[in-house]
N, C-alpha and C positions, 0 to 999 in steps of 0.2 A: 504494500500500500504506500503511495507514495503523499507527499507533504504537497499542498498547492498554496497558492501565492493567489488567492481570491475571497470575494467577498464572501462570508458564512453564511453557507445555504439552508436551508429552512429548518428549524430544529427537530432531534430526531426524537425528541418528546416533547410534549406540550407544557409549557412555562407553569411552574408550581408557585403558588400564591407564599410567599415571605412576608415574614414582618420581620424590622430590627432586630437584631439577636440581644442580649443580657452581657456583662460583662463575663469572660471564660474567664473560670479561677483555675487557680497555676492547680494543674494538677500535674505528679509524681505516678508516673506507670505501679504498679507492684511491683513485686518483686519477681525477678524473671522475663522480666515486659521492657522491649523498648520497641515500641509499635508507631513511631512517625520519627521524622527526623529532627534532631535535635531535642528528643526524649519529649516536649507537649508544646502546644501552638506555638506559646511564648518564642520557642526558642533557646528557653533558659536553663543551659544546661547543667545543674548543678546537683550532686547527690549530697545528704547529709554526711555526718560523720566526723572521726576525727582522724583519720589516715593522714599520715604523711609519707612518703617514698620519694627516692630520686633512683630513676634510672634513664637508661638511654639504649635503644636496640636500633640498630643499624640494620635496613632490609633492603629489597631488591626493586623496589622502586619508589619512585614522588607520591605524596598523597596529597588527592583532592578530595576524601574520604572523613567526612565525622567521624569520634569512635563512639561505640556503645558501648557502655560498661556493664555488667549483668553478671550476679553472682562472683565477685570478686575475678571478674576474664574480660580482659579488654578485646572486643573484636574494633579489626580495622583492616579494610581492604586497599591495595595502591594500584598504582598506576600502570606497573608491569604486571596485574595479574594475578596478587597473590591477595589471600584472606588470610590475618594471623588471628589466632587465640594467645593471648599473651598474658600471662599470671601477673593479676595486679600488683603485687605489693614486692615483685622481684623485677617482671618483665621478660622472665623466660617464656620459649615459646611452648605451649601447651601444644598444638595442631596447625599446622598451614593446607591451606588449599591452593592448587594453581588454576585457574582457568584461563583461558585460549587468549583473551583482550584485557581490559585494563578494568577495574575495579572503582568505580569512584562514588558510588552510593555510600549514604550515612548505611551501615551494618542494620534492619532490623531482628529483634530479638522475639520470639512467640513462642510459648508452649514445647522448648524443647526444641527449636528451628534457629537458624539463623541464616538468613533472608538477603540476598545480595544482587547490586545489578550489575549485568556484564555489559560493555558496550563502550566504545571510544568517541569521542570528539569530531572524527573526521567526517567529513558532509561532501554529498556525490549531487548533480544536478539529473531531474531525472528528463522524460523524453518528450514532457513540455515546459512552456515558458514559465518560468519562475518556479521549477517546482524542487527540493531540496528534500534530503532524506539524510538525518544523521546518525552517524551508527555504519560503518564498512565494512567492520568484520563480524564474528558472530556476539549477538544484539541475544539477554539471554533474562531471565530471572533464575538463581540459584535458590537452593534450598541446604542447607548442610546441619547433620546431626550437633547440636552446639557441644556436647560433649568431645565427642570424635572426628568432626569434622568432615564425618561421610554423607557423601553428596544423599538427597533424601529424595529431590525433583527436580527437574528441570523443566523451563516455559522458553519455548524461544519466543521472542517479538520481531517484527519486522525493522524497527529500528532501535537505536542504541538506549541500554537499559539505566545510564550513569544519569536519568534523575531519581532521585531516594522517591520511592510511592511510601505507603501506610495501610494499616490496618485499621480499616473505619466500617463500628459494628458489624463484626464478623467477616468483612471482605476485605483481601487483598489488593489494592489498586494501585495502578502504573498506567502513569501518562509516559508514553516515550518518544524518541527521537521521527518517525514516521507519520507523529502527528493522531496518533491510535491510544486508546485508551482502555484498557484492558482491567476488568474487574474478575478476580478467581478468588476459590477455595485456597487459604493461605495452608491447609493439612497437607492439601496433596499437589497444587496446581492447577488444579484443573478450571478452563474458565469458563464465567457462567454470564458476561457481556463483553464484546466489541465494539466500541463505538470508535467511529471514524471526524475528530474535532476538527482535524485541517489548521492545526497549530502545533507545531512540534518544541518539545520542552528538552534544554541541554540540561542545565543543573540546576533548574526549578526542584520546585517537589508538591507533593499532594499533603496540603495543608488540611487536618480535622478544622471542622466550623462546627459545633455543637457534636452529639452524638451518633448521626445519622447523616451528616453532611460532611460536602470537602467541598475544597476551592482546589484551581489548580490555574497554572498561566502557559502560553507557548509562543514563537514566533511565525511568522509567515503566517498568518496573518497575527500580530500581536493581539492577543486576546488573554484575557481572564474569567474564570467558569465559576460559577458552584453549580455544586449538584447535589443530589440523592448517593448517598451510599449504597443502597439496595440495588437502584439496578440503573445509575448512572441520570435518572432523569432531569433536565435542566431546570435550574430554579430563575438563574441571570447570568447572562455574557456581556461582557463591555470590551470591545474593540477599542485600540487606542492607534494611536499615529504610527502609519507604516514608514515612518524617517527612525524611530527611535531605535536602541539598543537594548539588549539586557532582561526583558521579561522573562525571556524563555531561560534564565541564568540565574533569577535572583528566586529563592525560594521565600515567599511570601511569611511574614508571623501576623498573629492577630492579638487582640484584646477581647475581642468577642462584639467589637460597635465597627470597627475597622480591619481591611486588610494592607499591610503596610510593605513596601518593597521599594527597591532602586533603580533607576536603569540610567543609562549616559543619553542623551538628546545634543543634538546637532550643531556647533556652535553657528556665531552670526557667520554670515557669508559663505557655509558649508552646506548640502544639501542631504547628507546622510551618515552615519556610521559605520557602516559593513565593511569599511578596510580602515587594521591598523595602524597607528600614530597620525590619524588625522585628530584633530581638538575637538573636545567636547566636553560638555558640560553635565558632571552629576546632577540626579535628579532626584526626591526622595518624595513619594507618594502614596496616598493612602486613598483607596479606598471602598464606601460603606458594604457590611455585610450585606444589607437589605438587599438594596437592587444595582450594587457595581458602582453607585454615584463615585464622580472622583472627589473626594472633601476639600482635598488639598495638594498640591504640587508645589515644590518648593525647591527652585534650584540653587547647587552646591557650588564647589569650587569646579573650574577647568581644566583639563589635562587633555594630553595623549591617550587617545583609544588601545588599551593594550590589548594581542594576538586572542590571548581566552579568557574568559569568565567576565564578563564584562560587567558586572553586576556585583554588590557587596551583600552580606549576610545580617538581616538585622534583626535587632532584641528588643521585645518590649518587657518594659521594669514599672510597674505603673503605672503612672500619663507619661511616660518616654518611652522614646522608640531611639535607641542607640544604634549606628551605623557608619561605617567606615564606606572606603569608597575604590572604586574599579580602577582613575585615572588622577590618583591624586594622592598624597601623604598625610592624610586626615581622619578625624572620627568624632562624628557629630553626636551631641544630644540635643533632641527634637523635641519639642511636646506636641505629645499625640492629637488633641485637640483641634487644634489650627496650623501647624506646621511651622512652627515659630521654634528656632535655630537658638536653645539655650546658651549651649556652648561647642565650641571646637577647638580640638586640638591637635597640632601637629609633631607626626611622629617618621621615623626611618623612611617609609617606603608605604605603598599602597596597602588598606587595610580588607581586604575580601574575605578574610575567614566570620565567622561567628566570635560572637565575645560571649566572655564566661564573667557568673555575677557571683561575688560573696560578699556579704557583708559590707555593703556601700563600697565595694572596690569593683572596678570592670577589672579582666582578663585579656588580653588579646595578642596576637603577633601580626608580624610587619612584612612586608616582600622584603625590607631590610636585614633580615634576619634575628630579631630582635622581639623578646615577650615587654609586655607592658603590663603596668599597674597604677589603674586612672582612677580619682575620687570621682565618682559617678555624679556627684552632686553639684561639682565645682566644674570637671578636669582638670583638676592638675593632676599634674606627676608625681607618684608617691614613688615609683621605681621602673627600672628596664632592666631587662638582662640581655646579654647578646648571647645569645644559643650558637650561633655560629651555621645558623640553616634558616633558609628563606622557607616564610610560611604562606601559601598560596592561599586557598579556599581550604583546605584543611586544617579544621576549629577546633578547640579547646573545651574539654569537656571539665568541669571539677568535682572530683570525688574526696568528701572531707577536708583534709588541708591540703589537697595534691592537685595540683595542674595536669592533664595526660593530650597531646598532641600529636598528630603525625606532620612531618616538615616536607618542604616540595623537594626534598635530595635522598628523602628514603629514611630520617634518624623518625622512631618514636620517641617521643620523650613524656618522663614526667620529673615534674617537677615542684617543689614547697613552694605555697602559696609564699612563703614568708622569705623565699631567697628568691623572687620577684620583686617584692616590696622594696627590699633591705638593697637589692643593688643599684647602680648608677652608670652601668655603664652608655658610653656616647653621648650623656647632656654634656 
């Protein structure tokens, strides 16, 4: 099935009647559970406890890849292919898995499963005008025994599997590269809808919106969806400006009144984004659950269009939406509200991963190489550390007092919250 580059043709269900949603309270999976990316809407990827560990495992490829933490075994998949099981509080590897392409989904965890997408970056033109399918080699959903790491099912897709789907009431769902949207049995694979959106999604992801719904985004045509869990039916779609960049990259968080996300828009005297180091202009927008309305748009600083992800990863913390940026050395606090730019602050190198929250402190790394440690309330600077590895779009999770990362050179690391804080290096 291939992606087309046209207007959205009549819906393949009839528009379900919505009202406003209620504010989503941060909810915490169970235990054994990490069923969307970035563990709940928020974003916020934080486990309690009081762990501290420092290690660092050197592996065989970059990670674009969240990790899941689940029963003390960090999964995390990279860029050359592999899935590791890695024992929390050492870093030794428990199980690796190799598959055929590259690994870039956040890891989910279910019932004794661990849930992976296969599928690469690279984008082929198909055998008409404007039509794009991304995903070249084989485009897959994994299944692996989370003990043993033996393969349990396999789903192929028509295109690439590297946006993280979820587990929303009871179903499996993948938006993927081909512009296809795929609802299955997360037990065994097997699927029980197809639906054809005609917006294909890189490293978006299928965001929960209450218990029975998602959102999701893609490009060609840039659009954003919610739907029915059950059997995909559409509730609202909003089309947005086919100049812009990054829908189909940024994985959407909510509050449960708003969906919030970034993408790079065209600067003055330019006419589009789709090739890198041309300028542009961040953008950071929201929005409403109801029917798509956009609240607010509110652009950022300028920069250079860089080759991939063009899109940053952001957190909602109560009426802020924190978010770094795709073409720029910065990371903004928002309020949710109106889109009004509390503060910023500028750090190493572009910020695309997700940040991690503890205790009024953000978390995050730089394409500089570099972890940070920001008063959420102010930004300042309470600390950096130079890791000595560029962190891409692969985010920081925090388990008790421990930072756990994978870096774009292949090191996992974790690291004490408190040897973030306490260092200075590069101010």
């Amino acid at each position: 099935m291939r992606l087309r580059c046209s207007v959205f043709s009549a819906a393949l269900f009839a528009l379900a009647a919505c009202s406003s949603a209620p504010a989503a309270p941060h909810r915490t999976p169970q235990s054994g559970d990490w069923t969307q990316f970035r563990l709940n809407p928020q974003h916020d990827a934080t486990l309690p406890g009081s762990l501290r560990v420092a290690w660092r495992v050197q592996t065989d490829g970059g990670y674009s890849s969240s990790p899941a933490v689940v029963a003390n075994t960090v999964y995390i998949g990279n860029n050359g292919g592999t899935l590791y099981a890695l024992d929390l509080r050492t870093g030794a590897v428990r199980w690796r898995y190799h598959a055929a392409t590259a690994l870039m989904s956040n890891p989910l965890v279910w019932n004794g499963l661990v849930i992976a997408g296969e599928g690469n970056q690279q984008w082929v033109w198909g055998d008409r005008f404007h039509e794009i399918v991304v995903g070249t080699k084989e485009n897959a959903l994994l299944a692996l025994d989370a003990a043993s790491g033996r393969l349990r099912w396999r789903l192929n897709l028509a295109g690439t599997a590297m946006p993280t789907g979820a587990i929303v009431a009871g179903t499996l769902i993948q938006h993927n590269g081909a512009g296809l949207l795929t609802l299955a049995d997360p037990a065994d694979g097997s699927v029980r809808y197809t639906l054809d959106l005609r917006s294909g999604a890189n490293m978006s992801a299928i965001l929960p919106v209450g218990d029975d719904r998602f959102a999701t985004s893609g490009a060609f045509e840039n659009r954003v969806e919610e739907r029915a869990a059950r059997n995909g039916a559409l509730i609202w779609t909003r089309s947005l400006r086919k100049e812009d960049w990054g829908l189909a990259d940024c994985p959407f968080a909510t509050d449960g009144r708003a969906l919030f996300c970034d993408y790079v828009a065209p600067a003055p005297g330019t006419s589009n984004v789709y090739h890198a180091g041309r300028n542009a202009v961040e953008h950071a927008v929201a929005l409403s659950t109801g029917d798509g309305r956009i609240a607010w748009d509110t652009p950022l600083e300028s920069g250079p269009v860089p080759v991939w992800n063009r899109a940053a990863i952001p957190l909602i913390a109560g009426d802020t939406l924190y978010v770094g940026a795709a073409n720029s050395p910065f990371v903004h606090a928002i309020r949710t509200s109106d889109g009004r730019v509390r503060w910023r602050v500028r750090v190493h190198g572009p910020v695309k991963s997700g940040i991690a929250r503890k205790d009024g402190v953000l978390y995050f790394g730089d394409f500089g190489g570099y972890l940070w440690a920001v008063d959420a309330r102010t930004g300042k600077v309470i600390g950096t550390k130079n890791a000595h590895t560029q962190f891409n779009v692969g985010s920081p999770v925090i388990v008790g007092n421990s930072l756990i990362v994978g870096s774009n050179t292949g090191a996992v690391i974790a690291m004490p919250l408190d040897d973030v804080r306490s260092s200075h290096d590069g101010i």
